[in-house]
Each structure stands twice: as structure tokens, then as C-alpha cells.
Backbone as CSV, one residue per row, in Angstrom:
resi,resn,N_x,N_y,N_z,CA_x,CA_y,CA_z,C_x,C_y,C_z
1,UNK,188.973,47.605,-38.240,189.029,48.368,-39.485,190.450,48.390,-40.042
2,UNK,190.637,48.417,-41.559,191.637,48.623,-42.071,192.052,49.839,-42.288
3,UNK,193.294,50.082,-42.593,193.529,51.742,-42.861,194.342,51.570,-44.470
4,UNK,193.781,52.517,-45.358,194.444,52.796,-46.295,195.115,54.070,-46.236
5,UNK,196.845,54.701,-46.483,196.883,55.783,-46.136,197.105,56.159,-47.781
6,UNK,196.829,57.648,-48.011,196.269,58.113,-48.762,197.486,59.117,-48.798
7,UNK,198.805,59.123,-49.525,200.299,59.699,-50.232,200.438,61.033,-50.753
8,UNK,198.746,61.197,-51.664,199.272,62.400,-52.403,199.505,63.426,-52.026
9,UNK,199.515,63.482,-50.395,200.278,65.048,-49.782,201.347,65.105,-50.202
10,UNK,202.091,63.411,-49.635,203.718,63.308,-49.762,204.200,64.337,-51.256
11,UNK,203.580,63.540,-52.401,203.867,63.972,-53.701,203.491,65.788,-53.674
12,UNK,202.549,66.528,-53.175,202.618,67.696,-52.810,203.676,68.283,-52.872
13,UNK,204.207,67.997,-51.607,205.402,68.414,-51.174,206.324,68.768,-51.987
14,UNK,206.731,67.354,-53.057,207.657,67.237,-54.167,207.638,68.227,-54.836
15,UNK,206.347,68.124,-55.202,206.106,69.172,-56.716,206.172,70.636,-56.354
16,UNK,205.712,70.658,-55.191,205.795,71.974,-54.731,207.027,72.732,-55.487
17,UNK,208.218,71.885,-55.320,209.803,72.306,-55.456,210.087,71.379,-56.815
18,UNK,210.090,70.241,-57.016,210.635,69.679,-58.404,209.826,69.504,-59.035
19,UNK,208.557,69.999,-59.485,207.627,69.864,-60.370,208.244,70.257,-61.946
20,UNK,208.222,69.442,-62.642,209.292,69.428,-64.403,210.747,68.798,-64.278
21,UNK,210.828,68.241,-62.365,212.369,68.508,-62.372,212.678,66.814,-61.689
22,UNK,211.533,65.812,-62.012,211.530,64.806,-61.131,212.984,63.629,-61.684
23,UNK,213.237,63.935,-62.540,215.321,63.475,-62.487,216.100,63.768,-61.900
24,UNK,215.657,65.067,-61.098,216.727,65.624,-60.114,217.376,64.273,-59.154
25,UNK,218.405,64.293,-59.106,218.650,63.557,-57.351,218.157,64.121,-56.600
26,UNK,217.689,65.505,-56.172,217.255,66.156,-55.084,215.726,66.328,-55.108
27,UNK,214.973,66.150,-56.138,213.395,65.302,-56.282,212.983,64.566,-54.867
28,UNK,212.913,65.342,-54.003,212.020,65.112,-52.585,210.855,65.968,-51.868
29,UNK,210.137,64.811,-50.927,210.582,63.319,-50.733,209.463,62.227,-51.614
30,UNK,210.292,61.367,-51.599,209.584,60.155,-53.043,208.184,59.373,-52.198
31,UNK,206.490,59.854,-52.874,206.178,59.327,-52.496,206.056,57.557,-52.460
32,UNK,206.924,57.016,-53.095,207.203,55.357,-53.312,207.761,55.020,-51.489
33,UNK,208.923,56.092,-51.192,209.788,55.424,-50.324,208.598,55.892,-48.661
34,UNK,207.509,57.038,-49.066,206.993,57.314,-47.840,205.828,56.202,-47.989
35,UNK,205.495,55.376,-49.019,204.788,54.245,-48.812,205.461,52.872,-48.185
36,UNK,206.700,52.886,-48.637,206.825,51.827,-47.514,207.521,51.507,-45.847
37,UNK,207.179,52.885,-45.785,207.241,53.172,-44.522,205.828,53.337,-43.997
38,UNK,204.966,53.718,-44.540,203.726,53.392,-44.014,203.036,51.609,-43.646
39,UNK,203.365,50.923,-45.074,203.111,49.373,-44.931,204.144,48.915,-43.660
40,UNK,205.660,49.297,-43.467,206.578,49.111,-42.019,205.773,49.329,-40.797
41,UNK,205.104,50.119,-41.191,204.478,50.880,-39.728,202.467,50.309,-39.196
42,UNK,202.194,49.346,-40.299,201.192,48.615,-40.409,199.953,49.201,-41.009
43,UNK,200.103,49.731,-42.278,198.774,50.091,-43.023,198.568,48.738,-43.868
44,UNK,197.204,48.475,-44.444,196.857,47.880,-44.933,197.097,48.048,-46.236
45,UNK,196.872,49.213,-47.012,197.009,49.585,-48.112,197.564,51.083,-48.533
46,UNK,197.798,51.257,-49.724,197.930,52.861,-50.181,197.090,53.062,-50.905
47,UNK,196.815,54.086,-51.323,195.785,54.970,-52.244,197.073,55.941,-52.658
48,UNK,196.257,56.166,-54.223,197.087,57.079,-54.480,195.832,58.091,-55.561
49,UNK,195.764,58.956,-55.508,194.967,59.539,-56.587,196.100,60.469,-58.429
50,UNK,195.691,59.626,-59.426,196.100,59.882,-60.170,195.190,61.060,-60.897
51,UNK,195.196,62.311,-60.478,194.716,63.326,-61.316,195.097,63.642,-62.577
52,UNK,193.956,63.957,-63.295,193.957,64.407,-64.915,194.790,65.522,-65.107
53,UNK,195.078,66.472,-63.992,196.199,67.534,-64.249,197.744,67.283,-63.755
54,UNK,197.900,66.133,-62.984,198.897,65.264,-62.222,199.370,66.578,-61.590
55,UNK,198.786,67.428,-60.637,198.766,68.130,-59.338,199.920,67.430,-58.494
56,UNK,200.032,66.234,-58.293,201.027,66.099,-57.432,200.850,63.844,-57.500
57,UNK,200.338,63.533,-57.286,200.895,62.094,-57.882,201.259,61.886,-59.530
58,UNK,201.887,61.326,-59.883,202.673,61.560,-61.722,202.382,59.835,-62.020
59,UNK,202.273,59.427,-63.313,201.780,58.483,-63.935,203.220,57.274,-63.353
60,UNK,204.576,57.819,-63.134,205.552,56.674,-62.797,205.284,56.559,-61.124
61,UNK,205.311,57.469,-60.480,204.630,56.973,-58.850,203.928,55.797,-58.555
62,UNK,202.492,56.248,-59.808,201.730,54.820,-59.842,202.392,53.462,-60.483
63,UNK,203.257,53.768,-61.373,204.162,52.622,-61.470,205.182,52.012,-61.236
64,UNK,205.853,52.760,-60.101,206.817,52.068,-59.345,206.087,51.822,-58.066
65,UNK,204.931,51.992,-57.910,203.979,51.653,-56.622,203.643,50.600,-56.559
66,UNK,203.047,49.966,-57.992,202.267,49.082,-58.769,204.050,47.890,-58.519
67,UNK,204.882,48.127,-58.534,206.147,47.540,-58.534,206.695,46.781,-57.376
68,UNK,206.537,47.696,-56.191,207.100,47.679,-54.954,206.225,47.459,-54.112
69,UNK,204.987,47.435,-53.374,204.163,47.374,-53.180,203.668,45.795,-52.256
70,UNK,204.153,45.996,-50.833,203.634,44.338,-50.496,202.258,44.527,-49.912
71,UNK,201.316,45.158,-50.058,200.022,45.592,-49.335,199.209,45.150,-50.597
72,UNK,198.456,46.337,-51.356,197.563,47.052,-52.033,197.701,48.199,-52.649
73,UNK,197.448,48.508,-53.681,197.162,49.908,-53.893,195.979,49.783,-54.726
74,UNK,195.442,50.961,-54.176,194.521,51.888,-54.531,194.023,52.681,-55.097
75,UNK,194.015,52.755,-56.928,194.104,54.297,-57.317,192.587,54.551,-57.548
76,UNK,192.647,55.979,-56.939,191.573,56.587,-57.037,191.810,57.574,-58.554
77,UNK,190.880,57.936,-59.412,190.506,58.535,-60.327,189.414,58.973,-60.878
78,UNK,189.110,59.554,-62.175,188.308,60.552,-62.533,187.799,59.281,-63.856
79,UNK,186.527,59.409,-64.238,185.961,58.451,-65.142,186.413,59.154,-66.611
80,UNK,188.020,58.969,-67.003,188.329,59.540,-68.106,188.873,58.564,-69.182
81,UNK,188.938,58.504,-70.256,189.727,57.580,-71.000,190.958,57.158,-71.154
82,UNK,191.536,58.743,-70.835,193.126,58.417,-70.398,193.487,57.774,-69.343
83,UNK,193.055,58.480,-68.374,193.555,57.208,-66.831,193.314,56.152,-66.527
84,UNK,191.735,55.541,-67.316,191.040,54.281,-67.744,192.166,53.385,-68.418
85,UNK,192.873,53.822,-69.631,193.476,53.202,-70.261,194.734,53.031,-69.575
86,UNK,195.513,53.637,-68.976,196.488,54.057,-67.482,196.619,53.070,-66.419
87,UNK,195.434,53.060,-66.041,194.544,51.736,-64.967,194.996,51.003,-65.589
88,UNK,194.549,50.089,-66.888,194.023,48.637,-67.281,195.476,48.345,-67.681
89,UNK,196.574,49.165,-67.998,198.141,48.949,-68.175,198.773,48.430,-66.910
90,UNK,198.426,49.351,-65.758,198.594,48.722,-64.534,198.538,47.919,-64.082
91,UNK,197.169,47.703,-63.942,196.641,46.845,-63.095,196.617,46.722,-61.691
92,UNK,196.033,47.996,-60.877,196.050,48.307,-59.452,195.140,47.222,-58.961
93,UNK,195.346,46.940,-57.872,194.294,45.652,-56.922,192.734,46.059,-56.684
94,UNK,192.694,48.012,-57.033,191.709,48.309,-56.738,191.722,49.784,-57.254
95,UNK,190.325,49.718,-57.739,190.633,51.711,-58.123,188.860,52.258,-57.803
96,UNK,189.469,52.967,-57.053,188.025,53.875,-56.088,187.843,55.517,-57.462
97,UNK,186.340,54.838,-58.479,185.820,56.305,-58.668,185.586,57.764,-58.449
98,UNK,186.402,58.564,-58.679,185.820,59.662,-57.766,185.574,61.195,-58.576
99,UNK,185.044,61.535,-58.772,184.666,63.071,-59.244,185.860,63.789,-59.305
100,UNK,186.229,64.588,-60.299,187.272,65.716,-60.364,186.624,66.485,-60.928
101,UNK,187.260,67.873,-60.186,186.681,69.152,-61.001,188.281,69.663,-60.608
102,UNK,188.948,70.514,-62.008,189.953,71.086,-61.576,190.185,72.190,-61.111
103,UNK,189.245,72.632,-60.841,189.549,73.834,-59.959,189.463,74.097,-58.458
104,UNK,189.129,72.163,-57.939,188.859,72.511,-56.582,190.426,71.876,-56.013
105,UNK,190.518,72.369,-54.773,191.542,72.013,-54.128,191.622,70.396,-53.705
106,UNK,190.822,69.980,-53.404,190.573,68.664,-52.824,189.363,68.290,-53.630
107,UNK,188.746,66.928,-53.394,187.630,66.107,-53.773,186.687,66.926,-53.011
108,UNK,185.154,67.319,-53.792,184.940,68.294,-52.711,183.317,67.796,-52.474
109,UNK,182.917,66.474,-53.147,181.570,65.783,-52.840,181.852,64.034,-53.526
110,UNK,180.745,63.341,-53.406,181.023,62.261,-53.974,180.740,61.975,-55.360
111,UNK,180.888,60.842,-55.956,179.893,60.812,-57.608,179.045,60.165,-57.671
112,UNK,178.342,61.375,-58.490,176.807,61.028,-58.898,176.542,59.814,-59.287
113,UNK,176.501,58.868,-58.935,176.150,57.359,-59.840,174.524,57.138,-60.436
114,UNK,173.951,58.060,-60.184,172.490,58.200,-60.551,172.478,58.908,-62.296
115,UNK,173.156,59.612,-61.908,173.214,61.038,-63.092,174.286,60.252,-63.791
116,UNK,175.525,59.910,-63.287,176.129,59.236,-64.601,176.621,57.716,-64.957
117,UNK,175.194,57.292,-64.491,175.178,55.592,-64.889,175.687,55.422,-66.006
118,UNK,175.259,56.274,-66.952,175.135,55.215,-68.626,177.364,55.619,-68.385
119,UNK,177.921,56.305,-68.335,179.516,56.992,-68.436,179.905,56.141,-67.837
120,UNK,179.567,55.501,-66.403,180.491,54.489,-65.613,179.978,53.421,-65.700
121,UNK,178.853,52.694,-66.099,178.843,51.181,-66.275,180.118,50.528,-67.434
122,UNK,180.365,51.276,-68.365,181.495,50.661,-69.305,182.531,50.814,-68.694
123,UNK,182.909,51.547,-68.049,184.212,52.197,-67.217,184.273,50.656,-65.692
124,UNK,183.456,50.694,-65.300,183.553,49.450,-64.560,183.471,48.347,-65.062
125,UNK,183.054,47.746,-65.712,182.772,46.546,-66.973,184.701,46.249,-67.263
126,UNK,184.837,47.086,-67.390,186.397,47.101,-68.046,187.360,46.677,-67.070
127,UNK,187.389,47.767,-65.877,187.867,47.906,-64.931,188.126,46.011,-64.105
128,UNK,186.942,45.272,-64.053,186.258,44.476,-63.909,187.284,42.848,-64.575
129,UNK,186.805,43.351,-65.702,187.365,42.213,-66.752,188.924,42.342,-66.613
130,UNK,189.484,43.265,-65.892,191.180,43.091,-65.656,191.095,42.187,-64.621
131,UNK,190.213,41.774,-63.570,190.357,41.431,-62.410,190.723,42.753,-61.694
132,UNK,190.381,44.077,-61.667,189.936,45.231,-60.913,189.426,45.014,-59.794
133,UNK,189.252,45.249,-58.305,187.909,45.711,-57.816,187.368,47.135,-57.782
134,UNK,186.400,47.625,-58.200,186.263,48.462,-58.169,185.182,49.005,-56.956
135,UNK,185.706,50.364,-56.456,185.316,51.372,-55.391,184.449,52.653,-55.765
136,UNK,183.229,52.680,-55.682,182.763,54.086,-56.232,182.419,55.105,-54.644
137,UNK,183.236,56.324,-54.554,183.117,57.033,-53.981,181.924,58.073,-54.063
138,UNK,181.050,58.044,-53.145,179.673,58.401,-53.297,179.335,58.928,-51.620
139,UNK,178.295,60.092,-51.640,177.640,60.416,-50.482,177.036,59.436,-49.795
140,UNK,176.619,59.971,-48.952,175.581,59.148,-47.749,174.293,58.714,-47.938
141,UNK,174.090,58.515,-49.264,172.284,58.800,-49.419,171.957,57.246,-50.455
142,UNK,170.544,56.541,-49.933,170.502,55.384,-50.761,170.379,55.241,-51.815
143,UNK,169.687,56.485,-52.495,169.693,56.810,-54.347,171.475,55.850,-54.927
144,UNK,172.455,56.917,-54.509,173.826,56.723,-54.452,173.947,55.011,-54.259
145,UNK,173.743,54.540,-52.839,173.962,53.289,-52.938,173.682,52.249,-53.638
146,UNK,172.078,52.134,-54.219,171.273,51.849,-54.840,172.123,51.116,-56.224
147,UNK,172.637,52.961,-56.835,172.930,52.778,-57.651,174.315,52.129,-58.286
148,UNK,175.125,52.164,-57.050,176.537,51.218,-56.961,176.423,49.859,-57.006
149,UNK,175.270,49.188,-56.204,175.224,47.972,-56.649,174.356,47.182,-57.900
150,UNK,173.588,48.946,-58.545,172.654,47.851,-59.615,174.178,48.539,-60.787
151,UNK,175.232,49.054,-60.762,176.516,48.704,-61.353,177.259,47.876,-61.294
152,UNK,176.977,47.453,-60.204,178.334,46.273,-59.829,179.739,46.357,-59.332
153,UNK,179.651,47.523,-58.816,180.804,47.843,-57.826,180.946,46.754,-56.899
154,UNK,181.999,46.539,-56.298,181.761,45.468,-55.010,182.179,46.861,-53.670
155,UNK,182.686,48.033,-53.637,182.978,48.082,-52.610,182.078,49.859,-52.915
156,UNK,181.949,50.691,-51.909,181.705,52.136,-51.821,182.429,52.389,-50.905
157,UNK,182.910,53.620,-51.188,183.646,54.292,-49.887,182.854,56.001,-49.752
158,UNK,182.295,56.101,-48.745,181.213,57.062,-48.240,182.026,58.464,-47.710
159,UNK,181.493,59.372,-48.625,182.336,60.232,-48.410,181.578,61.128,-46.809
160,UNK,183.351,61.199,-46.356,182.720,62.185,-45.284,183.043,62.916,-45.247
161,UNK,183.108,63.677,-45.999,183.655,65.809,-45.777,182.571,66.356,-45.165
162,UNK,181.220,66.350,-45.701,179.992,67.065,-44.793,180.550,66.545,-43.197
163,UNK,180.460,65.152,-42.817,180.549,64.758,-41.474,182.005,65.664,-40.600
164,UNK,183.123,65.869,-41.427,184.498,66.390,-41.165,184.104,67.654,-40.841
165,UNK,183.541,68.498,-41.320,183.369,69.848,-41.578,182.318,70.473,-41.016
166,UNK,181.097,69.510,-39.956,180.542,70.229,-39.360,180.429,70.009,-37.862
167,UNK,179.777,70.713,-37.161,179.820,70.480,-35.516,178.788,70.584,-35.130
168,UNK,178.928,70.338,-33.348,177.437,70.563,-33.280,176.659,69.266,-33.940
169,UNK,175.142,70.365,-33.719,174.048,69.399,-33.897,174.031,69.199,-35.271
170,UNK,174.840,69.517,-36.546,174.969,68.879,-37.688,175.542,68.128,-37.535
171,UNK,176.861,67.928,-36.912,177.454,66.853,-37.092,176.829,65.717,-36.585
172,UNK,176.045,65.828,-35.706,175.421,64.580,-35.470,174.520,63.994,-36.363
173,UNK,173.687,65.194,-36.884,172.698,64.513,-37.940,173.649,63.998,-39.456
174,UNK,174.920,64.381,-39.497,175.636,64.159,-40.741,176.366,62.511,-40.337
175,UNK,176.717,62.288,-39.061,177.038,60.835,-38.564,175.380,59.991,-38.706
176,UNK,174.453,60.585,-38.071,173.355,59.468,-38.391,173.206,59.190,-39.786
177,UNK,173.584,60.327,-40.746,173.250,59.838,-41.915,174.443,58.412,-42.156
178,UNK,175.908,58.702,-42.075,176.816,57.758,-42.456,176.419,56.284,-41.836
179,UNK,176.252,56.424,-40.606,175.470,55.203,-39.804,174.259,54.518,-40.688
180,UNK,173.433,55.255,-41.021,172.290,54.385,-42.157,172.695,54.018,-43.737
181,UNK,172.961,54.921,-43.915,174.032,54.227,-45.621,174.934,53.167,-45.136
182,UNK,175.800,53.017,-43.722,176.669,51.899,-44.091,175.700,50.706,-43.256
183,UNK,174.872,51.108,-43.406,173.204,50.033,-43.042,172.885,49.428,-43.748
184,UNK,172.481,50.542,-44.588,171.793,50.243,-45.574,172.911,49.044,-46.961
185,UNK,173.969,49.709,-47.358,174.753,49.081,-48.210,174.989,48.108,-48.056
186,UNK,175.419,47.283,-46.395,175.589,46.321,-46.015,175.122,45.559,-46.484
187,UNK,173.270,45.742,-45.877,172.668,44.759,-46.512,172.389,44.490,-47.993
188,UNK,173.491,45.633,-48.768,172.928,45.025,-50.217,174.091,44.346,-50.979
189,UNK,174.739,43.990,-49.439,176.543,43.056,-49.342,177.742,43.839,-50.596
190,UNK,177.145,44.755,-50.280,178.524,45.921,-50.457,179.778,46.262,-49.584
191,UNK,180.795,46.251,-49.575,181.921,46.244,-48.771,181.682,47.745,-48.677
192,UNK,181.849,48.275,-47.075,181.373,49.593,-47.142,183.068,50.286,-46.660
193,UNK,183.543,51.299,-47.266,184.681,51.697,-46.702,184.021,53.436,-46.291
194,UNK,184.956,54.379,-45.804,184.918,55.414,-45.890,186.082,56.226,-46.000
195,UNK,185.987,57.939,-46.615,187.227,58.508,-46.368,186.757,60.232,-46.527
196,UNK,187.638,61.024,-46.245,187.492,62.559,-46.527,187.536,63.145,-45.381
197,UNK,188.635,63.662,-45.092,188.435,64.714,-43.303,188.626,64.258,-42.244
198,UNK,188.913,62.711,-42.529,188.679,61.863,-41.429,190.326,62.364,-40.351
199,UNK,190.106,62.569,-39.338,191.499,62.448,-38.376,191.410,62.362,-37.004
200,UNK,192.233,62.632,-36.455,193.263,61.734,-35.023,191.769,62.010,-33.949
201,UNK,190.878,63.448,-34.228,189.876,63.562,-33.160,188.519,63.187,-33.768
202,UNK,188.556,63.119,-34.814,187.090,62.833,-35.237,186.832,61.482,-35.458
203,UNK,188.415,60.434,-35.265,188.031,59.262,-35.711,187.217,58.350,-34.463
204,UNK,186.877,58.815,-33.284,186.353,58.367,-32.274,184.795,58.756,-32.762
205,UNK,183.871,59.061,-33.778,183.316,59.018,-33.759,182.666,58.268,-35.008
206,UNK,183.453,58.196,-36.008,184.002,57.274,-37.237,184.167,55.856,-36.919
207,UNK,184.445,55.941,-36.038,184.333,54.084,-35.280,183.100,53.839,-34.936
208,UNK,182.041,54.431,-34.484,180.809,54.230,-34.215,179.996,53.672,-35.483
209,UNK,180.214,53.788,-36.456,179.606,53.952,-38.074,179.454,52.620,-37.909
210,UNK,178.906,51.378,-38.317,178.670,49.769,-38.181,179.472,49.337,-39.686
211,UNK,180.099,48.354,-39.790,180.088,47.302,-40.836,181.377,47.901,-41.744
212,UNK,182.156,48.824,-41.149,183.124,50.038,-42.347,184.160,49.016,-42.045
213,UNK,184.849,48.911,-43.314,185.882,47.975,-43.243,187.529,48.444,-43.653
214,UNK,187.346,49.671,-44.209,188.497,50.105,-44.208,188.210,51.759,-44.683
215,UNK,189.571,52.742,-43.842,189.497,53.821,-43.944,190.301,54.266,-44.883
216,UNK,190.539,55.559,-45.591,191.390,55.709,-46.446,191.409,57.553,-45.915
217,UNK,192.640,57.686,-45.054,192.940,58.971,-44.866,194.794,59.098,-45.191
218,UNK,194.431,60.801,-45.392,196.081,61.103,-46.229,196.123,62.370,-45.394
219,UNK,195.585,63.323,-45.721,196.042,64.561,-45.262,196.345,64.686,-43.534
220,UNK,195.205,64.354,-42.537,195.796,64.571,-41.248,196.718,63.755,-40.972
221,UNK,197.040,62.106,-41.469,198.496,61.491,-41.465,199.449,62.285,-42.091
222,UNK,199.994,62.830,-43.004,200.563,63.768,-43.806,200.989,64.741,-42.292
223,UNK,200.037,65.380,-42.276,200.127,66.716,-41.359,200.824,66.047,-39.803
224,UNK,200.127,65.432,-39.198,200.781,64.905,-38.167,202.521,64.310,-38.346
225,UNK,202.578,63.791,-39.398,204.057,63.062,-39.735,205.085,64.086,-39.707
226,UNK,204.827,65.479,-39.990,205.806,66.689,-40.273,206.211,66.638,-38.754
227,UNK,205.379,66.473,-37.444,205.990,66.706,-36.153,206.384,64.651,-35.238
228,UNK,205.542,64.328,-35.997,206.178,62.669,-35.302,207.081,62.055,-36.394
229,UNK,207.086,62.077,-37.258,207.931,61.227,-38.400,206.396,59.897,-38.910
230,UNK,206.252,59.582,-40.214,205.255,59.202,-40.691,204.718,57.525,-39.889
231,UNK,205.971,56.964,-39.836,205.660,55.975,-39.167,204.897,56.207,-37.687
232,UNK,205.255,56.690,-37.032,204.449,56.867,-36.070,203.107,57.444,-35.763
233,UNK,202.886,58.212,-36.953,201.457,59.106,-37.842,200.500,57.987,-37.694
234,UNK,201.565,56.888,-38.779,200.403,55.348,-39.053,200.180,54.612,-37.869
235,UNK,200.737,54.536,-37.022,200.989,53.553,-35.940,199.560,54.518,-34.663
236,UNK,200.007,55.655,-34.698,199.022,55.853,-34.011,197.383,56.186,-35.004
237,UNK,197.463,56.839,-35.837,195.931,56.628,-36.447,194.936,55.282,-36.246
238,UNK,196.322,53.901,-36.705,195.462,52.148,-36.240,195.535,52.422,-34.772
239,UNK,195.573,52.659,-34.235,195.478,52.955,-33.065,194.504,53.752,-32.510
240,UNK,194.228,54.662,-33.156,192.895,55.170,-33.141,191.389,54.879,-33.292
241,UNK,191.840,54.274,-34.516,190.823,53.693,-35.255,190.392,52.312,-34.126
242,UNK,191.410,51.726,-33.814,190.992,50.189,-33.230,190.444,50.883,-32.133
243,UNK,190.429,51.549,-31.169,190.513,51.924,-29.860,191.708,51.235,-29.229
């Protein structure tokens, strides 16, 4: 499996303290320079999520990312016109769909691709015609899958917050579900990725899932890096992940 690590804690951090103030010299720490210490330390890619309220990644992040960058990046976003038009200026290697609501703290389910076919078939069409690949972040369920490939996504990434967040005998029935969607998608030669909750103890069971080709976690790398330093965050997560 590949690992994408997922920055926008880093940028957190920033804004926490220089948010209006990113000219400062003292504007830390830059998520640009904690990405390439992650690619040093052997990630495959970055993700970055460009939010409609720019919470904590900012429109030049993604473009000095888009700059520097010997991996991939990743932007994840909201099916809006502004960040659409944002994207296609860019030109990221890849941008993973994903639901925003601003009032939640995090991504807090996947998107509906059932309910809002007619909104994202033009939005991918576009995406597409840059030479895009595009990623639609979606639950565990085949409605969802179904509907990613009669769009034309090439990749899904399966959200696992239900799987993160429960124990016990849910969590098992919330892994059998991830296990049959990345079954099921396979065979409809969808590149299956996953991400959401995923970390250092749950990824031993995240490896069990068949056919997942790359992960995309930020926050427990983030969190772990405050006591190892980030490189070693990344070094052991692939490490995890591989067994």
C-alpha cells in the first residue's frame, strides 16, 4: 500500500497563531517545508484539503505545493465553482471529492454520488479534460460505488470514520462492510484507496481490507510527529501499513 500523508493539521497549527499574518517571518510551521519532509521520509504522496472557508490550508500552500512537489499531490475539495476553477489553474495530479459542511470540525461522512450525480458529472468532466484524476470520497455501500463508476471517476477512497470510531462487535461489522465495497469496486476496476481515523493501532486491521492501494492519513501522523519529529511519524506509519 501507498501512503498519502494528509498536512492540513500542519497548516492548523499555523493559523492557529498567524492566521491574516502569513508574511510574517515567524508564520509557523510551513505546511510546504513539513511536506517535504514527509516525501524524505518515504510517502508516496500529499493531500492537502483546500476548504471553502480556508480553516487552515490557504490557496498559495496549494501553490507552492503544486511547485515543489517530487511525489503527488492531492487536493481534496468541496464540488464548488470557486475551488473548481482553483483546481483547473493548478493542475493537481489528483483531486479526491469530498463533502463540506462548515460547521463540522472534520469531514464527517462521505458524498452522496447518488443524490448529487447531475452537480458532479460536469465537475468531473472538467476535472478530467485537464488530465485530472479524479477521487470521489464515498461510504462503504454499492449504491455509492455504483455510482462512481457510471461517473467516471477512476479512483474512490472509502471513507472510514464509522470503522475508526467504533469497537467491539461494530467494528467488525463496519470492517466487513469496507472488505466488500473494496470487493466489490475492484471488480468494477476502480482503484480503491481509503482514509478517515485511520492510525498507528487500527491500521493492523486496515491491512486486512483486499485490493486498497493507497492510504491517505493526516491527523494521527500530525499527532504522533509532536513527540517523534514527522519524519519518523511517516517512516513508521509505512511501516505499519506494510507489516
Amino acid at each position: 500500500m501507498k501512503l498519502g500523508v494528509n498536512i492540513d493539521h500542519i497548516a492548523t497549527i499555523r493559523q492557529a497563531r498567524y492566521a491574516g499574518m502569513l508574511d510574517s517571518v515567524n508564520a509557523e510551521p510551513d505546511p510546504v517545508a513539513a511536506a517535504a519532509l514527509c516525501e524524505r521520509a518515504g510517502c508516496h504522496g500529499i493531500t492537502a484539503h483546500l476548504r471553502a472557508d480556508r480553516r487552515h490550508i490557504q490557496d498559495r500552500d496549494i501553490t507552492r505545493l503544486r511547485a515543489s512537489l517530487l511525489t503527488k499531490l492531492n487536493l481534496e475539495m468541496g464540488n464548488t465553482k470557486e475551488i473548481l476553477d482553483f483546481a483547473l489553474h493548478i493542475v493537481p495530479d489528483e483531486v479526491c471529492l469530498v463533502p463540506e459542511n462548515r460547521a463540522e470540525v472534520t469531514t464527517e461522512g462521505g458524498l452522496d454520488c447518488v443524490g448529487q450525480r447531475d452537480a458532479l458529472a460536469p465537475t468531473i468532466k472538467r476535472l478530467q479534460s485537464a488530465g485530472i484524476r479524479v477521487s470521489l470520497f464515498i461510504e462503504p455501500s454499492p449504491d455509492q460505488i455504483e455510482m462512481a463508476r457510471e461517473l467516471g471517476a477512476e479512483i474512490i477512497e472509502l471513507h472510514t470514520g464509522a470503522f475508526a470510531n467504533a469497537t467491539g462487535t461494530e467494528q467488525k461489522e463496519e470492517l466487513t462492510r469496507l472488505r466488500s465495497a473494496a470487493d466489490f469496486a475492484h471488480g468494477l476496476k476502480l482503484q480503491v484507496n481509503a482514509g478517515h481515523g485511520i492510525n498507528y493501532t487500527n491500521i493492523a486491521l486496515i491491512r486486512t481490507v483486499p485490493h486498497l492501494t493507497e492510504l491517505n492519513i493526516g491527523h494521527s501522523i500530525v499527532s504522533h510527529a509532536a513527540f517523534s519529529g514527522l519524519g519518523e511519524a511517516v517512516r513508521g506509519m509505512l511501516a505499519a501499513m506494510n507489516d
